[in-house]
LUMMISE-631860 format. One record per residue (C-alpha): residue in one letter; y, z, x. Coordinates in Angstrom, 1 decimal. Layout:
<res A, Y Y, Z Z, X X>
...
# end
This chain:
<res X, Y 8.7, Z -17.9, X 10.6>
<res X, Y 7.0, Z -14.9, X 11.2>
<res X, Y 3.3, Z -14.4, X 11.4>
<res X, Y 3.5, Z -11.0, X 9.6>
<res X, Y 1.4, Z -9.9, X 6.5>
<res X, Y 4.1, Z -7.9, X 4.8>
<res X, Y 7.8, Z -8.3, X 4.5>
<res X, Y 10.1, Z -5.1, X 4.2>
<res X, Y 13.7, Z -5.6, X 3.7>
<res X, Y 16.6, Z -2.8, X 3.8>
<res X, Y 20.1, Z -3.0, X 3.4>
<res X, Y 23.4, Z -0.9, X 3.4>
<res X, Y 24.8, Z -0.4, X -0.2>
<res X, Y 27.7, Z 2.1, X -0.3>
<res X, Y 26.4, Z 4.7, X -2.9>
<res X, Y 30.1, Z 4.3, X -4.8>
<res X, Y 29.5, Z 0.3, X -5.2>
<res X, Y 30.5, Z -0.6, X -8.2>
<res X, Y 27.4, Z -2.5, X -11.0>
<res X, Y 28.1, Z -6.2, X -9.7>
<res X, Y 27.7, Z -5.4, X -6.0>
<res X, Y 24.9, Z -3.1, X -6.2>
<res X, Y 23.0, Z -6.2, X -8.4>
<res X, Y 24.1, Z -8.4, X -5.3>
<res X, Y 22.8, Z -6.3, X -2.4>
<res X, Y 19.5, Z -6.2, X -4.5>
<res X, Y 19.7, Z -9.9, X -4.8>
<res X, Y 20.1, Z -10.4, X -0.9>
<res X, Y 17.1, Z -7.4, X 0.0>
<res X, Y 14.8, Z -9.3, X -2.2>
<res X, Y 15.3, Z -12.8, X -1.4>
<res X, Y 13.2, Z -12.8, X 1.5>
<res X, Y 10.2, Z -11.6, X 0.0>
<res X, Y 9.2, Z -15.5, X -1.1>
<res X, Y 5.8, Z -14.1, X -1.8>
<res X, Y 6.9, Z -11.4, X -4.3>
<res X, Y 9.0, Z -14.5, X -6.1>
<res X, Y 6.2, Z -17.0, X -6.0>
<res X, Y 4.2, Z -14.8, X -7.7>
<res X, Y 6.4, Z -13.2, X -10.4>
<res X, Y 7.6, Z -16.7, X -11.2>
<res X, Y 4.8, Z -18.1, X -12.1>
<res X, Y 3.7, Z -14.7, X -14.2>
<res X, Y 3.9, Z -14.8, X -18.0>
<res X, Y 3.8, Z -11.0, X -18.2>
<res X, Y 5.2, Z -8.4, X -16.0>
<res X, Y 4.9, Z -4.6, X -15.9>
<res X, Y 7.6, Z -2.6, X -14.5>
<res X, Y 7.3, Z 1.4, X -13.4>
<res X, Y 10.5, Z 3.3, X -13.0>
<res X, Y 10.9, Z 6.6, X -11.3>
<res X, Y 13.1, Z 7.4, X -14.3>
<res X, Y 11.8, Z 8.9, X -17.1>
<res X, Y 12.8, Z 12.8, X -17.7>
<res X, Y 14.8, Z 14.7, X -20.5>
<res X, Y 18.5, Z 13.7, X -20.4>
<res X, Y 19.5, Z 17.0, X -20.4>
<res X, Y 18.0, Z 17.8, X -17.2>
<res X, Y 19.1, Z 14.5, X -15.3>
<res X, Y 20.9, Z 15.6, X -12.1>
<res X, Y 23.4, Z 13.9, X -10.0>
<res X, Y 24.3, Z 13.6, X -6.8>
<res X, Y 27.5, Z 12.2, X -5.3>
<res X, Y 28.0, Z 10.0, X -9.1>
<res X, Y 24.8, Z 8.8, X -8.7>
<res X, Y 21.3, Z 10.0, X -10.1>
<res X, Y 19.5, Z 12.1, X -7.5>
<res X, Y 16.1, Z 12.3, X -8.6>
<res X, Y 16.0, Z 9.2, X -10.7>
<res X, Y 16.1, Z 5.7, X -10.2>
<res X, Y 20.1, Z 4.8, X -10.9>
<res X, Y 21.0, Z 3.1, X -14.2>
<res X, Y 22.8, Z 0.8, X -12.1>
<res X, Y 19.7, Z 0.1, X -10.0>
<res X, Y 17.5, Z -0.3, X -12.9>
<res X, Y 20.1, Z -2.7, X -14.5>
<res X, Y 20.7, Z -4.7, X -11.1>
<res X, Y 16.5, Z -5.2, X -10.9>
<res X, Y 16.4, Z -6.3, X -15.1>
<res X, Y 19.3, Z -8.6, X -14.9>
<res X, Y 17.6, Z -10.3, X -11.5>
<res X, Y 14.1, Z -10.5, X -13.2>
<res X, Y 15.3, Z -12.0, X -16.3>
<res X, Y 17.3, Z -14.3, X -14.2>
<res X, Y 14.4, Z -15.4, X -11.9>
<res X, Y 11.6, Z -15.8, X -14.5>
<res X, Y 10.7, Z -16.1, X -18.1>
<res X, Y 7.6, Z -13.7, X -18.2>
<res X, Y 7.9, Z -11.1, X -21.0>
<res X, Y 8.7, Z -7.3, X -19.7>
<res X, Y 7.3, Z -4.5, X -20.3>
<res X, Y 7.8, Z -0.8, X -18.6>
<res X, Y 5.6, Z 2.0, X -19.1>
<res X, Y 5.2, Z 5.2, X -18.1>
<res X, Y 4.2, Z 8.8, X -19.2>
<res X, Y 6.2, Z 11.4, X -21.1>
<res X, Y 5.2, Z 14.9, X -18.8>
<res X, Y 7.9, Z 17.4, X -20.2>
<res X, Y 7.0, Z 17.3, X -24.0>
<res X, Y 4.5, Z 19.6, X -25.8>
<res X, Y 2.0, Z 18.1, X -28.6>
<res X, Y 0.3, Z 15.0, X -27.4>
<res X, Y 2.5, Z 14.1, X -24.7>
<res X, Y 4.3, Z 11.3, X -26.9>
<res X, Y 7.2, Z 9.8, X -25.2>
<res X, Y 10.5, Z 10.4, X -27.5>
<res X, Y 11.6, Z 7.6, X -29.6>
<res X, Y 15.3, Z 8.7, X -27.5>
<res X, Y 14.0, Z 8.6, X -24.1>
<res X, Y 16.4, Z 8.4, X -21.5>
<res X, Y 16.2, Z 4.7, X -20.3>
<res X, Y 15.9, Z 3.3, X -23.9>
<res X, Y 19.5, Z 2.0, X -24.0>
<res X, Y 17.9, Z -0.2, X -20.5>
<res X, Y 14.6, Z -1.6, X -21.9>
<res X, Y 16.9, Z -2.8, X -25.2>
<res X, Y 19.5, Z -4.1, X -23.1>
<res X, Y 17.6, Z -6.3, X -21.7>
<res X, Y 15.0, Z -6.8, X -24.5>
<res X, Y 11.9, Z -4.8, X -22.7>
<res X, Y 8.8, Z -3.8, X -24.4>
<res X, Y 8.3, Z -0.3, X -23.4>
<res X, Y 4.5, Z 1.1, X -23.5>
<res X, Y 3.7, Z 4.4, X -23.7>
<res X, Y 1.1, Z 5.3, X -21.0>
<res X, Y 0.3, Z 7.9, X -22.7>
<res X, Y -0.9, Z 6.6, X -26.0>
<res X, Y -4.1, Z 4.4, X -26.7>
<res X, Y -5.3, Z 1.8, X -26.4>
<res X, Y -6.6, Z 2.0, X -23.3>
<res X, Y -8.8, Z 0.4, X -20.8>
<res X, Y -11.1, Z 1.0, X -17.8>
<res X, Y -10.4, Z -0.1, X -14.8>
<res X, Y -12.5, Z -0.4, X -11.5>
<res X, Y -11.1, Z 0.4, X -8.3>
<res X, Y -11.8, Z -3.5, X -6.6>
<res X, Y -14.2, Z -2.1, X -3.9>
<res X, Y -14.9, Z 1.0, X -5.0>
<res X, Y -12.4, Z 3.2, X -5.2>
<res X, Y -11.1, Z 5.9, X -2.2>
<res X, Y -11.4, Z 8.8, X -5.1>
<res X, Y -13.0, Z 7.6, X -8.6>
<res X, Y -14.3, Z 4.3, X -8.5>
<res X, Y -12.6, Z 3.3, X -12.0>
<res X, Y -9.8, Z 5.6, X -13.7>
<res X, Y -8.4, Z 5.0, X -17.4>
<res X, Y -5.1, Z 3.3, X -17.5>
<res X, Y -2.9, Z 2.0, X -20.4>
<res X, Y -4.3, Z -1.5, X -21.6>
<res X, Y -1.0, Z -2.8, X -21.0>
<res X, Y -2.1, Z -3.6, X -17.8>
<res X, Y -5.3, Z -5.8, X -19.0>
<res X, Y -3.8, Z -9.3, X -19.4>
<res X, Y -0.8, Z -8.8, X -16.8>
<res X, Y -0.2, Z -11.5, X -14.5>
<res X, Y 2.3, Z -9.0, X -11.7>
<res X, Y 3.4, Z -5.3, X -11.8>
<res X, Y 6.7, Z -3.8, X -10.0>
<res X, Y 7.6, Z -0.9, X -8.9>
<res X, Y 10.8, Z 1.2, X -8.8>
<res X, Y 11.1, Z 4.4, X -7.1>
<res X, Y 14.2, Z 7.0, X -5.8>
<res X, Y 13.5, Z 7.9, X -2.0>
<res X, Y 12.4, Z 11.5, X -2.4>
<res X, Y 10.5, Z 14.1, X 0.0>
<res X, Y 7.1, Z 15.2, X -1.9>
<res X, Y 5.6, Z 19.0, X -1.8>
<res X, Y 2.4, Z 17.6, X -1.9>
<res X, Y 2.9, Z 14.0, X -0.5>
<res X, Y 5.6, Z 14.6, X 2.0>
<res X, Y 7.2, Z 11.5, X 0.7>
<res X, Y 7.5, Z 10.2, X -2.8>
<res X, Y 8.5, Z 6.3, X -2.8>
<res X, Y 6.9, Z 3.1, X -4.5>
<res X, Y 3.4, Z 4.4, X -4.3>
<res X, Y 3.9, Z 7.9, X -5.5>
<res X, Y 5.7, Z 6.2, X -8.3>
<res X, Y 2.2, Z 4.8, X -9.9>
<res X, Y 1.3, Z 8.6, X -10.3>
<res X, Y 3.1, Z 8.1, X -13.8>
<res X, Y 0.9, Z 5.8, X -14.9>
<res X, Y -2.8, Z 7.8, X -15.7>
<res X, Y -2.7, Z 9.2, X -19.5>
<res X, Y -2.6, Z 12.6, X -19.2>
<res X, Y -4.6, Z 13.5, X -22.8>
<res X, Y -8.3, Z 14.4, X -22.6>
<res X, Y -10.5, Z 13.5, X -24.1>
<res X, Y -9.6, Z 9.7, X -22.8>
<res X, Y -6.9, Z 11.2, X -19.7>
<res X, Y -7.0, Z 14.0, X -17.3>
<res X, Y -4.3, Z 16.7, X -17.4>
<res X, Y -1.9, Z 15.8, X -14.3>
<res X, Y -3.6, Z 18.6, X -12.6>
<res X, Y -6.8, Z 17.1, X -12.0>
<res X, Y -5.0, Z 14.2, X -10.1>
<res X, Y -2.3, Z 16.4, X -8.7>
<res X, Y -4.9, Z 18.3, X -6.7>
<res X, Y -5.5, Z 19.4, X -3.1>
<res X, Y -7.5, Z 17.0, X -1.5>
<res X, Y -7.8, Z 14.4, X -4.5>
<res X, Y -4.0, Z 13.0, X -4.6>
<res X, Y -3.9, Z 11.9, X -1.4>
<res X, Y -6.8, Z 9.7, X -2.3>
<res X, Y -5.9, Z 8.8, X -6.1>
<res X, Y -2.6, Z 7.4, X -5.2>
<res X, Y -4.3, Z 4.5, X -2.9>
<res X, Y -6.8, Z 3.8, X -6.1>
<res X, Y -4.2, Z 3.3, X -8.3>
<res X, Y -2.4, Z 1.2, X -5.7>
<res X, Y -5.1, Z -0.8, X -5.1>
<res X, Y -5.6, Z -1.7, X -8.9>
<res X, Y -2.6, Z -2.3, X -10.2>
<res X, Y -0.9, Z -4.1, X -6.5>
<res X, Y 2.8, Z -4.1, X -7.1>
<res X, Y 3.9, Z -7.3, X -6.0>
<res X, Y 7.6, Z -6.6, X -6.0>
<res X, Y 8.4, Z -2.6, X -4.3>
<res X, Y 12.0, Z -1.4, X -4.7>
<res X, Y 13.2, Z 1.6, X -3.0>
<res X, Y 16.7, Z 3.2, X -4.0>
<res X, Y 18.7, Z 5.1, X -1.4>
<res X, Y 21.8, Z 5.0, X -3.1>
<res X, Y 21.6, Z 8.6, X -2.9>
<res X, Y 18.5, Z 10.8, X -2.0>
<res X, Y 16.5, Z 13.8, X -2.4>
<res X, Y 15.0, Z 16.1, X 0.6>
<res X, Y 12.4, Z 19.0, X 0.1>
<res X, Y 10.7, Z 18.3, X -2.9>
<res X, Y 10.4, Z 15.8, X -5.9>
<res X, Y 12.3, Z 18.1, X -8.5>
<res X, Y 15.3, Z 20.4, X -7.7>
<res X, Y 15.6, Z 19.7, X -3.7>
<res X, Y 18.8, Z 18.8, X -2.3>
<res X, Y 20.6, Z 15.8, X -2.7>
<res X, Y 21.6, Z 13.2, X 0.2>
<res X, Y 23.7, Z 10.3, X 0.3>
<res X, Y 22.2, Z 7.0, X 2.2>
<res X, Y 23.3, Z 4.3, X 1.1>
<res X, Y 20.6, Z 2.3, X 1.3>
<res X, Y 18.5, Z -0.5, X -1.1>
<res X, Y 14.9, Z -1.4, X 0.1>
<res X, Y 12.5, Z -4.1, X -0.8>
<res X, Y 9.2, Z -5.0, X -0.2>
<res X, Y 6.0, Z -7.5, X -0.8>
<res X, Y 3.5, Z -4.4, X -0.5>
<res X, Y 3.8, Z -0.7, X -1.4>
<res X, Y 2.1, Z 0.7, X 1.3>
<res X, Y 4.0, Z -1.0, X 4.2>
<res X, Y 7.1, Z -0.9, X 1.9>
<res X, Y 6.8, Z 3.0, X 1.6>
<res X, Y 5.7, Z 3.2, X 5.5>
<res X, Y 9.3, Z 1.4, X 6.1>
<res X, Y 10.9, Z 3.7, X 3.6>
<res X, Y 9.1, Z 6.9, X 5.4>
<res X, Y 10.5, Z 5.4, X 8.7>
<res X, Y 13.9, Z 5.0, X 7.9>
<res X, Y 13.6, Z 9.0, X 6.1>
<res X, Y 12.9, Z 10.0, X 10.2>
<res X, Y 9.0, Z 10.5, X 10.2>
<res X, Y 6.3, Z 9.0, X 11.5>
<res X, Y 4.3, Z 6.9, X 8.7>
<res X, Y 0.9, Z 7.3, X 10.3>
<res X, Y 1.1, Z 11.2, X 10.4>
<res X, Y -1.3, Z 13.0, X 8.5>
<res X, Y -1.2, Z 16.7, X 7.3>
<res X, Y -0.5, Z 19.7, X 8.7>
<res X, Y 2.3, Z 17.2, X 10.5>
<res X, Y 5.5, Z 17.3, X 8.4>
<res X, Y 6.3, Z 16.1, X 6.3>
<res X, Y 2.6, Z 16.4, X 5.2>
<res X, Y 2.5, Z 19.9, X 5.1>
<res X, Y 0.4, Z 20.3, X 2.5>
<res X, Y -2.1, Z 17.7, X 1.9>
<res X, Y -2.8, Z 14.2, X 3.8>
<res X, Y -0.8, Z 11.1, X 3.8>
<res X, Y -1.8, Z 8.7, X 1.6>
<res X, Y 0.2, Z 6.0, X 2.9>
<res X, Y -2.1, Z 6.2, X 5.7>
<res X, Y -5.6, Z 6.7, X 3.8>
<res X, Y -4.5, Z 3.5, X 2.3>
<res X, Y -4.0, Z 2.0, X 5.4>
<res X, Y -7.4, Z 3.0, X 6.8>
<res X, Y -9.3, Z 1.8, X 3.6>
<res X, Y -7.6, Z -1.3, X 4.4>
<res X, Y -5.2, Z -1.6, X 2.1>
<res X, Y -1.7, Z -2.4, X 3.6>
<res X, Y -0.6, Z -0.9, X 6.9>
<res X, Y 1.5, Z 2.1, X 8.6>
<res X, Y 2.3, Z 0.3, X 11.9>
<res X, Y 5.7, Z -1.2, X 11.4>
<res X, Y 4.9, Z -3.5, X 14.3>
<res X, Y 2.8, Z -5.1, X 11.7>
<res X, Y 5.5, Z -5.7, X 9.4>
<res X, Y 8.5, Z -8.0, X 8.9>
<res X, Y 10.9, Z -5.2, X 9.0>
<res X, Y 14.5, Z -5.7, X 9.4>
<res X, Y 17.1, Z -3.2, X 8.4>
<res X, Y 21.1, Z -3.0, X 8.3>
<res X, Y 20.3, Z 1.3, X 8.4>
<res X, Y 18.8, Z 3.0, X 11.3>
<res X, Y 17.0, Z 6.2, X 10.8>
<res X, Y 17.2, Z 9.1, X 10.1>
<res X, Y 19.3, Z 7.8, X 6.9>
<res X, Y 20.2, Z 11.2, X 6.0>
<res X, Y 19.8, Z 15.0, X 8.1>
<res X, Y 16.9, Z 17.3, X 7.3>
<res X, Y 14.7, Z 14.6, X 5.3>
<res X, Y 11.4, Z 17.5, X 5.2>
<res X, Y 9.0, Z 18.6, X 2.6>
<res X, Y 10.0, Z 22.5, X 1.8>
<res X, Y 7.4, Z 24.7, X 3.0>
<res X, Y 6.5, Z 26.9, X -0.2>
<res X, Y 3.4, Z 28.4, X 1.1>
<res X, Y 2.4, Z 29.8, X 4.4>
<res X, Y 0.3, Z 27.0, X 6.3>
<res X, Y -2.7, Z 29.8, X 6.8>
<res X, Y -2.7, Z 30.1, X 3.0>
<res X, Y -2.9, Z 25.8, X 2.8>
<res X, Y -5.5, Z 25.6, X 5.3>
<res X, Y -7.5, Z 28.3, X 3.2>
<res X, Y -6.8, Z 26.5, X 0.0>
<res X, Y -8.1, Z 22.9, X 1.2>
<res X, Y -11.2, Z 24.3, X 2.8>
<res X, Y -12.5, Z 26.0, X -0.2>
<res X, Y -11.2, Z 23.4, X -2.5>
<res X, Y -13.5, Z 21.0, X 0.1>
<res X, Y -16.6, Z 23.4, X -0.1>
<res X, Y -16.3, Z 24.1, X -4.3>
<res X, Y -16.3, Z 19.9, X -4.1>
<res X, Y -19.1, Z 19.6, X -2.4>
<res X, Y -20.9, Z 22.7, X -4.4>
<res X, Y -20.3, Z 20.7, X -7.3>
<res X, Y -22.4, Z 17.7, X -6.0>
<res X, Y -25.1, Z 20.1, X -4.9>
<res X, Y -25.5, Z 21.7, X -8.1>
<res X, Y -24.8, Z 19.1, X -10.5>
<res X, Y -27.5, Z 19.3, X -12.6>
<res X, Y -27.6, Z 22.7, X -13.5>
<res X, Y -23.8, Z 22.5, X -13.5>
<res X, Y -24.4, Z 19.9, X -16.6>
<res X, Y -27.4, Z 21.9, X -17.9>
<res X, Y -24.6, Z 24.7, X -19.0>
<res X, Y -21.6, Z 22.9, X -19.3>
<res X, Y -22.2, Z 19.0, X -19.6>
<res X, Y -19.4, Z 17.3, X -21.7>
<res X, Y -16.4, Z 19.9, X -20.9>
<res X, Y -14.0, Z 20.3, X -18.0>
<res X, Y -14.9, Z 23.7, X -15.5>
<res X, Y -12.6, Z 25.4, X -12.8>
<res X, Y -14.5, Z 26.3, X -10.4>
<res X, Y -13.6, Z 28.8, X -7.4>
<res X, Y -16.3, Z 30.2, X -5.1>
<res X, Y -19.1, Z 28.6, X -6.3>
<res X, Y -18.8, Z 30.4, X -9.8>
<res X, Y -17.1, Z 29.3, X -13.0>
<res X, Y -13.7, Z 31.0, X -13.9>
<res X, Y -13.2, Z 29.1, X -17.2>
<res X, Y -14.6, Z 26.1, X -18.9>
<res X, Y -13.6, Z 24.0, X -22.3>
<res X, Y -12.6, Z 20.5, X -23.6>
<res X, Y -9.0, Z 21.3, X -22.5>
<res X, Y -7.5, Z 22.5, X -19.8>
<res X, Y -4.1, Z 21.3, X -20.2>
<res X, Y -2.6, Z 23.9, X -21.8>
<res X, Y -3.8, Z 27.0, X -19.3>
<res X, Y -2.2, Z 29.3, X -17.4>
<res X, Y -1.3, Z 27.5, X -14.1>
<res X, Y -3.8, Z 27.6, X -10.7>
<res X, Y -1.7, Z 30.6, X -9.2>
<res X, Y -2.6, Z 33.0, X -12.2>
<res X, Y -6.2, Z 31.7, X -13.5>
<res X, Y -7.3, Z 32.4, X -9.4>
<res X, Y -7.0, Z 36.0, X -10.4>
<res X, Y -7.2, Z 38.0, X -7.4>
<res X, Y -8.4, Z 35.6, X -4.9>
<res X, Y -4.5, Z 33.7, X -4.6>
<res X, Y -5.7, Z 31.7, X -0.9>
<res X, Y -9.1, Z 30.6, X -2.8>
<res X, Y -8.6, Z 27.2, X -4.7>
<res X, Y -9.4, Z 26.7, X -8.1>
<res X, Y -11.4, Z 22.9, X -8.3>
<res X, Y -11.3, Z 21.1, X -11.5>
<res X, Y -13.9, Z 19.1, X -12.6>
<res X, Y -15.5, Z 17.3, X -15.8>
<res X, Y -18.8, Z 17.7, X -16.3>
<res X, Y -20.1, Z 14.2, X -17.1>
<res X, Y -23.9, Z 13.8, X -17.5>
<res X, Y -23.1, Z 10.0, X -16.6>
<res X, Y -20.2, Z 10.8, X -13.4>
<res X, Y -18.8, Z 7.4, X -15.1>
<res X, Y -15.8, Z 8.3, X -12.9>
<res X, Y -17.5, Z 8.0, X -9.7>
<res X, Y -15.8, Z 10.8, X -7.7>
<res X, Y -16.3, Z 10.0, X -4.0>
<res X, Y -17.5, Z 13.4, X -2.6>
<res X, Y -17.6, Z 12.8, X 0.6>
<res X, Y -14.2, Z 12.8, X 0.6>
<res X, Y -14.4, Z 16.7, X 0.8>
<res X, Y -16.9, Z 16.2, X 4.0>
<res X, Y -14.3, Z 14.3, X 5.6>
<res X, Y -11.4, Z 16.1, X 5.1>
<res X, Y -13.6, Z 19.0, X 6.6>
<res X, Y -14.4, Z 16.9, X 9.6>
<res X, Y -11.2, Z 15.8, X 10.0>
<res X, Y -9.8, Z 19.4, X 10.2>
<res X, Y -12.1, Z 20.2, X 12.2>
<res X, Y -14.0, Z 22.9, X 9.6>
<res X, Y -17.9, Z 23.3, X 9.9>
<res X, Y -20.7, Z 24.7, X 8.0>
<res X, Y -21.8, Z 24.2, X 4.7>
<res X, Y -20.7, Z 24.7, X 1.2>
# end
C-alpha cells in the first residue's frame, strides 16, 4: 500500500486505437484511484468540465485525432465509464467564449450529440442563476468568485482536459481547464480579461481549484499541442492520464511534457507569468514534488520533442509589463477611496497610476495592446471599483510577486 496522498496514473494508448480500446485503457488508468471511485459512487450529482467546447468549424486535428480538444472518443470512453460506475445524475458545463451578444452557448454546440448520448444535462456557465462562492480559507486571489449555481448542491466535480502548452500558464491541463468555468458577463461575471491577467491567473486558477476540488482529473495525450493553447503545433503521445487531485495530477502531466513542475516564471515553460501549479502547492493545496505522489507511468518523458510555451514577446518587455501591472495593483489599494469617490460601481483600466478608460463594460474594447496607446511595455490593470471589495482581491499578491522578482521601491 502506499503511504502517498495523491495517486497519478499514466498509460500508453496508441493515438489510432480504435473507441472500445481507448474506453479500456481509461478503465485500467483510473482504477487505481479508489479514492476518486469511493467518492463519485456515493455522489448523487456530478459535474463534468471538458476542454471541448469551440465552434465546429474551427475544430483542428491532428494525426485523426482532435488537437486542441478533448477527443470525442475520450469524452465518450469517460461517459460510458461514469454511467457504468455510478447512478448520480450528470451534468457538464462550461462557457461559450467565441459568440457575440451575451455569450450564450449555441443550442448546436459541438459536444451536444455527447451530453444526449449519454443523457447529460448540460449548464451553461454563462447564464444565471448563479451563486457565490468563498474560496475555503480565503482565497490566493479573490476570496469568493461568482460561479454557475450548478455547482451548489454537487456532491463531486471531474475534469477533462487535452495536454496543451499555455502562453500564459506554460501548461494547460486539468487545472487550467476550470478557467471555463467563471461567467464572463458583467454585471454578475468578469470579462475573461480580468482573470486572464498578468499576475492574477496564476493565482485565480488555484482559487477555483480549491473550490470546486475535482475528484476525478483526466488528462488526454492521444495527441498534443506545444506552444500555445490555440493554433500551436500538434504532437502525437499516446498517452491517457488520471489522477485523485488536479494539482499533483497536472504536476505528473507537466513531468511527463519534459519540465520541471516546481518551476516558476521566467523558467520555461513559464515564460510569461508564474506557475500556478506551484502557487497551489505553496498555499497548500496539492503538491509539485512527484516524490510525493503515487506516480507510475507506462511513458517516459519527454512524451513528445519541443513541448515549450512560444515566446511572443521579448522577456524585457514581460518583465516591464508584470512590474507595472504590480505597482498599478498596489496603486489601486493606496488610493482606493478616491478611486471610488470618481468611479465607484464601474470597471477602470488603469496604467501609470492614471485612468485610460472607465465604464460598466469592458468586454467589448479594443484589446490591451491598442487601449495602452503609446506606452506598449506599460500594463494596462483592470479593476472594478467596488465601494464594498465584496471580491476580496488579495493585494499583496502584487508585493510578492515584486519580492519574488527581486523589484524594489514603491508604487
Amino acid at each position: 500500500m502506499s503511504n502517498h496522498d495523491y495517486t497519478v496514473r499514466a498509460l500508453r494508448c496508441d493515438h489510432q486505437s480504435n473507441d472500445e480500446e481507448i474506453y479500456q485503457t481509461l478503465k485500467r488508468v483510473t482504477e487505481p484511484l479508489h479514492g476518486s471511485w469511493s467518492r463519485l459512487e456515493r455522489a448523487r450529482k456530478v459535474v463534468l468540465k471538458f476542454n471541448m467546447m469551440f465552434p465546429t468549424e474551427r475544430i483542428k486535428y491532428h494525426a485523426g485525432r482532435r488537437q486542441e480538444l478533448v477527443d470525442d472518443a475520450v469524452a465518450r470512453a469517460v461517459l460510458r465509464l461514469l454511467r457504468e460506475r455510478t447512478r448520480a445524475e450528470l451534468f457538464a458545463t462550461d462557457t461559450f467564449s467565441r459568440g457575440g451578444g451575451d455569450y450564450r452557448t449555441p443550442d448546436d454546440f459541438n459536444f451536444r450529440p455527447l451530453l444526449d448520448e449519454f443523457g447529460v444535462t448540460y449548464d451553461d456557465s454563462n447564464m444565471a442563476p448563479f451563486a457565490t462562492y468563498e474560496v475555503p480559507g480565503g482565497g490566493c486571489m479573490f476570496d469568493r468568485y461568482t460561479l454557475s449555481a450548478v455547482f451548489q448542491d454537487a456532491d463531486e466535480v471531474v475534469s477533462v482536459a487535452k495536454m496543451k502548452n499555455h502562453l500564459f500558464m506554460g501548461v494547460t491541463l486539468t487545472t487550467k481547464n476550470l478557467f471555463g468555468l467563471p461567467p464572463m458577463k458583467p454585471p454578475e461575471g468578469r470579462t475573461r480579461t480580468y482573470y486572464h491577467h498578468l499576475i492574477r491567473l496564476s493565482y485565480v486558477l488555484p482559487d477555483l481549484a480549491l473550490i470546486t476540488r475535482p475528484c476525478l482529473n483526466i488528462i488526454d495525450g492521444l495527441t498534443a499541442q506545444r506552444g500555445r493553447e490555440w493554433g500551436g503545433e500538434g504532437r502525437i503521445c499516446d498517452t491517457l492520464m488520471a489522477g485523485d487531485h488536479p494539482i499533483a495530477t497536472d504536476a505528473c502531466g507537466a513531468h511527463l511534457m519534459g519540465h520541471d513542475p516546481a518551476a516558476d516564471w521566467p523558467t520555461p515553460p513559464f515564460r510569461r507569468d508564474r506557475n500556478h501549479l506551484l502557487i497551489a502547492a505553496q498555499r497548500g493545496f496539492g503538491t509539485v514534488n512527484l516524490h510525493e505522489i503515487d506516480f507510475q507511468s507506462e511513458v517516459e518523458p519527454p512524451l513528445a520533442p519541443d513541448f515549450d510555451a512560444d515566446a511572443m514577446d521579448a522577456p524585457e518587455t514581460v518583465t516591464s509589463w508584470r512590474l507595472s501591472a504590480c505597482e498599478q495593483g498596489l496603486y489601486y489599494r493606496d488610493h482606493q477611496q478616491e478611486l471610488i469617490e470618481r468611479f465607484g460601481g464601474q470597471f477602470i483600466y488603469l496604467q501609470d497610476g492614471e485612468v485610460v478608460w472607465h465604464g460598466e463594460d469592458p468586454s467589448r474594447l479594443d484589446s490591451r495592446r491598442v487601449l495602452s496607446g503609446d506606452k506598449k511595455d506599460r500594463a494596462l490593470w483592470l479593476k472594478l471599483v467596488d465601494p464594498d471589495e465584496r471580491e476580496g482581491e488579495r493585494f499583496e499578491v502584487y508585493e510578492e510577486c515584486m519580492r519574488l522578482a527581486g523589484w524594489t521601491g514603491s508604487a
